[in-house]
C-alpha positions as CSV (number, residue, x, y, z in Angstrom):
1,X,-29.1,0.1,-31.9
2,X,-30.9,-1.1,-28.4
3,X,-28.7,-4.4,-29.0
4,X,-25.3,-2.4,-29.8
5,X,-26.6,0.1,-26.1
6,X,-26.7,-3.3,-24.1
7,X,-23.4,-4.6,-25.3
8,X,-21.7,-1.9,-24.7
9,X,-22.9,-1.6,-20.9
10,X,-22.5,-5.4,-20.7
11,X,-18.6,-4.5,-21.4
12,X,-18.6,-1.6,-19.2
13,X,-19.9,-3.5,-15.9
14,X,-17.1,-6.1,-16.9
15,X,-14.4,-3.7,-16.8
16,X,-15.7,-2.3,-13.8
17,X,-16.2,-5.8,-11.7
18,X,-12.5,-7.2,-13.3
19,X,-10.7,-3.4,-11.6
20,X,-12.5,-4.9,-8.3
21,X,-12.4,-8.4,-8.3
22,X,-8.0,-7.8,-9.2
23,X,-7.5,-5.6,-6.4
24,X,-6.1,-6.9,-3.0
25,X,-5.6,-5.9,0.3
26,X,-1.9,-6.5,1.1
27,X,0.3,-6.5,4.4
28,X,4.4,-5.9,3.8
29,X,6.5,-5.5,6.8
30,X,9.2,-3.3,6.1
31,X,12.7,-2.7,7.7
32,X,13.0,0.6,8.3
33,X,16.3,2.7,9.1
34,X,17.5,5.4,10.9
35,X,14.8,5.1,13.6
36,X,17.1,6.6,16.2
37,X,14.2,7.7,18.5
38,X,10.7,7.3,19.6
39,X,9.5,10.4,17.8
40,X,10.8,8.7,14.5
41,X,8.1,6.4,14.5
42,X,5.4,8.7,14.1
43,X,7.3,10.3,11.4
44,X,7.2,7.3,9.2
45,X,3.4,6.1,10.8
46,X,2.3,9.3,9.3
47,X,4.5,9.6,6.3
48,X,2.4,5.7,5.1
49,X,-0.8,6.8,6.5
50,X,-0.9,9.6,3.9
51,X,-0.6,7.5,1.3
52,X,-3.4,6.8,-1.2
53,X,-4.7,3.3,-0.5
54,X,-2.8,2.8,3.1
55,X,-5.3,1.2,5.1
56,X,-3.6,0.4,8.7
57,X,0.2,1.2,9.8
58,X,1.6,-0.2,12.8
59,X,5.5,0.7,13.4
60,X,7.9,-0.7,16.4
61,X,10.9,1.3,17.2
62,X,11.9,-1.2,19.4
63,X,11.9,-3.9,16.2
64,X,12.7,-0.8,13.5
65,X,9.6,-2.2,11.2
66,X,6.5,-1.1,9.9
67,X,3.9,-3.1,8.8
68,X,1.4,-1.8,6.0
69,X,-1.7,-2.7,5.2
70,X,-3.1,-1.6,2.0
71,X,-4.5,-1.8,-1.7
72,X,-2.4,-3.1,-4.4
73,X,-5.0,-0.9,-6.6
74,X,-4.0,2.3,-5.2
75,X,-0.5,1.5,-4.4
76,X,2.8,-0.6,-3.9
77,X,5.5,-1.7,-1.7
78,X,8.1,0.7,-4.1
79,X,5.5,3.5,-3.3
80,X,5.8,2.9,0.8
81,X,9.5,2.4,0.2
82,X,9.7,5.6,-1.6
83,X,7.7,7.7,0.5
84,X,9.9,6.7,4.0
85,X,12.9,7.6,1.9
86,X,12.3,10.7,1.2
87,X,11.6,11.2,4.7
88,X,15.1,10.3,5.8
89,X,14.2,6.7,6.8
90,X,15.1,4.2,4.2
91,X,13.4,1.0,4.0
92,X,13.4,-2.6,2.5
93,X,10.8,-5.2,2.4
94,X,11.2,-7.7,5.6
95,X,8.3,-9.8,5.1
96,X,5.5,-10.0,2.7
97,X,1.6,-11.3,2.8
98,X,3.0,-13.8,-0.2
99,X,1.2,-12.5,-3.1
100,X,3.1,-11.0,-6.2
């Protein structure tokens, strides 16, 4: 039984270090339309920042984009792409960190 207890706690702290070791902090830029004023940018800063697992957001209205930093455990590029969407600014990937 003490055997079987350790086993199943060796599995357990693998699981747990495999979820960490896989996830990633990732930067995508994104092009981002409809930014017609100054005021849209903070729109679409806080619109990402809310995000579960955005870590940083910088957006230029002067270049339209908005970079994201964040984990690819808690969320993805769809999700930011999504989430400015529905906020009246649709977006598309302009640049990416490199990783899948």
């Amino acid at each position: 039984m003490r055997q079987l207890s350790k086993l199943a706690l060796a599995g357990a702290i693998a699981v747990l270090v495999s979820g960490t070791v896989s996830a990633a902090e990732r930067t995508v830029t994104l092009k981002v339309g409809n930014m017609f004023c100054g005021g849209c940018k903070y729109i679409v800063s806080s619109t990402l920042s809310r995000i579960t697992g955005v870590k940083r957001v910088v957006v230029s209205y002067s270049a339209k984009t908005a970079t994201v930093t964040f984990d690819d455990a808690r969320t993805n590029p769809r999700a930011l792409i999504e989430a400015t969407g529905m906020q009246g600014f649709p977006s598309r990937i302009a640049a990416h960190d490199g990783r899948s």
